[in-house]
C-alpha positions in Angstrom: -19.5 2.0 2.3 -19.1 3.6 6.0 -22.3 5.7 6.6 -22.1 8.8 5.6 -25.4 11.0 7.1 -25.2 9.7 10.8 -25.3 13.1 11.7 -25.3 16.4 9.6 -21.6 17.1 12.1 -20.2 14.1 10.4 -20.9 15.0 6.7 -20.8 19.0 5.9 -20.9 20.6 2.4 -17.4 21.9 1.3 -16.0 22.9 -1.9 -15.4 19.4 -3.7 -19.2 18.2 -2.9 -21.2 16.2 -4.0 -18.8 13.6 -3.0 -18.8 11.0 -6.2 -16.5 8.1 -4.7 -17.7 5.2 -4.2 -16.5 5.2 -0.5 -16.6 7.8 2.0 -14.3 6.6 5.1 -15.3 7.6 8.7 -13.7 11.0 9.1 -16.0 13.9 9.8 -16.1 15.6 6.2 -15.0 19.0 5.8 -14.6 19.2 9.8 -11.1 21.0 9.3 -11.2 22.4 6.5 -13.9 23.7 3.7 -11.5 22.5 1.1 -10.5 19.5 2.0 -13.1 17.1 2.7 -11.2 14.5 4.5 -8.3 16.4 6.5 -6.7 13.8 8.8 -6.9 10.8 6.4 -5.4 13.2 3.3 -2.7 14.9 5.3 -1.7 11.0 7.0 -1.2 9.7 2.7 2.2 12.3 3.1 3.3 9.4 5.0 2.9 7.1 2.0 4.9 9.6 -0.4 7.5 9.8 2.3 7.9 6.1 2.7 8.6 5.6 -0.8 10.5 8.2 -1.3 13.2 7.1 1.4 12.9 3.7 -0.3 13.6 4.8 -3.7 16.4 7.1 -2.1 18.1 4.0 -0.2 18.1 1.6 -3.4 21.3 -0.7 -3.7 23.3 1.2 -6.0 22.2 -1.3 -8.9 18.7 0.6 -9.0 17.3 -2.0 -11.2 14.1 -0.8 -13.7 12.0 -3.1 -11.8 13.0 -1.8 -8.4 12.7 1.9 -9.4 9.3 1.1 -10.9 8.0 -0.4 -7.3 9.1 2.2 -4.8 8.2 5.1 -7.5 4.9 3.2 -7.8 4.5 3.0 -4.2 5.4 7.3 -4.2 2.5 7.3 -6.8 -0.5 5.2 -4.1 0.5 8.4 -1.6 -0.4 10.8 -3.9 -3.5 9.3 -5.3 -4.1 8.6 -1.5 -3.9 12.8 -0.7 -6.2 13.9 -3.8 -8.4 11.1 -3.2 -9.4 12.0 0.5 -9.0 15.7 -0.4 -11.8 15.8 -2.6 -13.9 12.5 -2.5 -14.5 12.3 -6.1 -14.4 9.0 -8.1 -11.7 10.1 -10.5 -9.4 11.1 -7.8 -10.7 7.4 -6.1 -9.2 5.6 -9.4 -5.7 7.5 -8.5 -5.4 5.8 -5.3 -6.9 2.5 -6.3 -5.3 1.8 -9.8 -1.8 2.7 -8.4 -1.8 0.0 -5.3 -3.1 -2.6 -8.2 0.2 -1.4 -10.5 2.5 -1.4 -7.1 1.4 -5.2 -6.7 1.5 -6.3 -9.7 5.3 -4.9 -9.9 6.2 -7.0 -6.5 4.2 -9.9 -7.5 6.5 -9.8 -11.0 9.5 -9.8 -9.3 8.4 -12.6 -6.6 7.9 -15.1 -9.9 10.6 -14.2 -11.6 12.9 -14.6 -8.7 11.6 -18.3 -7.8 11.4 -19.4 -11.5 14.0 -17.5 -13.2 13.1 -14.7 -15.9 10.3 -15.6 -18.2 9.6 -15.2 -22.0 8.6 -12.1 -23.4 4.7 -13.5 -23.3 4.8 -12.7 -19.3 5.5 -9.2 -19.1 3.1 -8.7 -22.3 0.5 -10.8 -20.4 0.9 -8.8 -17.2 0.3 -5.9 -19.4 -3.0 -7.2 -20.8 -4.4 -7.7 -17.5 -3.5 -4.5 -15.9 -5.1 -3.1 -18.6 -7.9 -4.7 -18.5 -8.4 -4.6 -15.0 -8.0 -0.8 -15.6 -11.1 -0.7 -17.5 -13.4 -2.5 -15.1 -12.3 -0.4 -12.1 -12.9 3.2 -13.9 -16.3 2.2 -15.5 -17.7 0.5 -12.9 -18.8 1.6 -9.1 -20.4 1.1 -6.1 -20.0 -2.6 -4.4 -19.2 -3.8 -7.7 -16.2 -1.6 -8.1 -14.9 -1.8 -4.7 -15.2 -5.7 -4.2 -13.2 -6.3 -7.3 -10.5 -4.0 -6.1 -10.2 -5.7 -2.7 -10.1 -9.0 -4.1 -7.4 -8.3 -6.5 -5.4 -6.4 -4.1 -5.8 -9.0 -1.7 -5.2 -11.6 -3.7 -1.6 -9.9 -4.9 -0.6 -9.4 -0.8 -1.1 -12.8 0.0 0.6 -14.1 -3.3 3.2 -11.6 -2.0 3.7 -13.2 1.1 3.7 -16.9 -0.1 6.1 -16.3 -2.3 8.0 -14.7 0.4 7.4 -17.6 2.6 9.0 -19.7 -0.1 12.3 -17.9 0.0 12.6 -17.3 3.5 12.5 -21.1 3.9 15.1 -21.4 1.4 17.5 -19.3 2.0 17.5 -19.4 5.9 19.8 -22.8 6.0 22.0 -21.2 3.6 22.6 -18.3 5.0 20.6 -17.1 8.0 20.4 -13.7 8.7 18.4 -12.7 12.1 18.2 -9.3 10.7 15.0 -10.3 7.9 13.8 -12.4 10.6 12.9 -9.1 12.4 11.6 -7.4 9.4 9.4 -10.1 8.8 7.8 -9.8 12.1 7.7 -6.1 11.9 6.0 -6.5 8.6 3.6 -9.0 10.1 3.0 -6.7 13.0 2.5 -3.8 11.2 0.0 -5.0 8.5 -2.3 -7.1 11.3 -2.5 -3.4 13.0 -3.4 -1.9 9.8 -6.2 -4.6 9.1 -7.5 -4.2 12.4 -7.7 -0.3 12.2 -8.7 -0.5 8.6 -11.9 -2.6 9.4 -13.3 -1.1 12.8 -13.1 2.3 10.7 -15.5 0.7 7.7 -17.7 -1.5 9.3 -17.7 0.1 13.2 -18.1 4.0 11.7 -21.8 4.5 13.6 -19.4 3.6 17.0 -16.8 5.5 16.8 -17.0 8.6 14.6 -17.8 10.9 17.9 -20.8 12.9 16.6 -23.7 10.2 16.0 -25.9 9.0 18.6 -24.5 5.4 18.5 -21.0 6.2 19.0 -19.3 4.8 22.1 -16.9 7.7 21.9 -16.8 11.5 22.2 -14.1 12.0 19.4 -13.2 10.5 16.3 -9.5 8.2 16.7 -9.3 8.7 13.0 -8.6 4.8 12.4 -8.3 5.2 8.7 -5.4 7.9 9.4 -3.7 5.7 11.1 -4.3 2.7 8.4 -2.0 5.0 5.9 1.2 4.8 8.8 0.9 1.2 9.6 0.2 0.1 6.2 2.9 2.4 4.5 5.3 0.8 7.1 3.9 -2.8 6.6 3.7 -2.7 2.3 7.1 -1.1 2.4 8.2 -3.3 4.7 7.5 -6.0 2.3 8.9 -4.5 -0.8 12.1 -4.4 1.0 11.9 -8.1 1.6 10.7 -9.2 -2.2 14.1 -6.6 -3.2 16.4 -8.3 -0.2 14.9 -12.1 -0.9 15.6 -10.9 -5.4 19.3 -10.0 -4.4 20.2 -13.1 -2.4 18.9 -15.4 -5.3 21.3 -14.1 -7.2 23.9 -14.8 -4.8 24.9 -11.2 -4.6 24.8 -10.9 -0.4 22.6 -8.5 0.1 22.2 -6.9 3.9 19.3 -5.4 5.0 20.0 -2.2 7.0 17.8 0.2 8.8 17.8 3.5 8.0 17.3 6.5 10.6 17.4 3.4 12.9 13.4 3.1 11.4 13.3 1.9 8.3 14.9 -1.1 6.5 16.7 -1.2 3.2 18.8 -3.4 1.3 22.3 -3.0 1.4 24.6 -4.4 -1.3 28.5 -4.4 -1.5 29.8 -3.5 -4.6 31.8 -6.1 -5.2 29.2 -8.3 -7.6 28.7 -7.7 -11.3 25.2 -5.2 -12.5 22.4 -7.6 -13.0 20.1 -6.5 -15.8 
């Protein structure tokens, strides 16, 4: 947990307190605002919502269940994101956590069933069974407990995320090479190191660089975990676009990836093929 009492500048009273999360990232609580307790990092999960939001907006006109279901999932992580460093409480915690577990577990469906072909009905029902289960341990259990379990799992479904998407990028790039997902994948890459990188001096550096306790090297706070939300809605976008573009050319269909507002990629399909299901 980033420290929360390094000075009494760093964590004020405000209307949501006692905070009951069982993190408290290293933003100066209630500095802004007395009803917000965590202005910069709540206001920044807007980006999240926005992200998703042009994803689910730019959709190949096909707008598969499964694909509807990840960006609107990804929408849902913003919002949980906004109430969850609004107010600090443990409830509002489970809306950010639960729905980057769901989001994952969507991608990571669609990366198997893309490299083995669609499965019996006993996968999506076993899917089910675990989210559910996994459900239950995060929202009845806390402190270290609660949060290494959810950053193993979430971990664990990035990086299956990007084998799999290793897997079909060696694939398909003999076939038919397209320099355009070669640039995503290294804006992807570049995007999620940054994100790590800011993600981790803000939790385990917070004494250094908060701006207000004795022990910090700076005068103000940089607000790392702010800029965590940016990079990694870029970066986990970035990727859902690739799991969708990588899903499409499986099939054959031809998708092209496009970038939107010359910023953000999508998948593009011609309507020449047939609806999948």
């Amino acid at each position: 947990m980033a420290p929360t009492s390094v000075s009494p500048a760093f964590d004020k009273v405000g209307y949501w307190s006692p905070n009951t999360s069982t993190i408290d990232w290293c933003e100066n609580n209630y500095n802004v605002s007395y009803y917000i307790a965590e202005f910069w990092n709540s206001t920044s999960s807007l980006a999240i919502v926005a992200v998703g939001l042009a994803g689910y907006l730019n959709l190949a006109s096909y707008k598969e269940r499964r694909m509807t279901l990840l960006m609107q999932s990804f929408m849902v992580i913003g919002v949980g994101s906004v109430l969850f460093h609004g107010t600090l409480r443990h409830k509002m915690q489970l809306l950010d956590e639960l729905p980057m577990l769901y989001c994952a577990t969507v991608g990571m469906f669609i990366c198997i069933e893309t490299h083995f072909g669609k499965q019996s009905r006993w996968f999506p029902i076993a899917i089910a069974a675990w989210l559910v289960v996994t459900t239950i341990i995060f929202s009845t259990t806390s402190g270290t407990l609660q949060s290494l379990s959810f950053q193993t799992n979430y971990i664990c479904m990035i990086l299956g995320g990007f084998y799999f998407l290793r897997i079909f990028h060696v694939q398909r790039r003999t076939i038919r090479p397209n320099p355009a997902i070669s640039r995503v994948i290294r804006l992807t890459a570049a995007s999620l190191i940054a994100a790590a990188t800011v993600w981790l001096i803000d939790f385990n550096l917070c004494v250094y660089v908060n701006g207000v306790s004795d022990e910090s090297v700076l005068r103000w706070n940089p607000q790392f975990h702010a800029w965590w939300h940016f990079l990694s809605a870029y970066g986990v976008y970035s990727q859902c676009v690739l799991v969708m573009y990588y899903h499409y050319d499986m099939k054959e269909m031809k998708p092209e990836i496009v970038m939107w507002k010359s910023f953000l990629p999508a998948v593009s399909i011609k309507p020449a093929g047939k609806k999948v299901d």
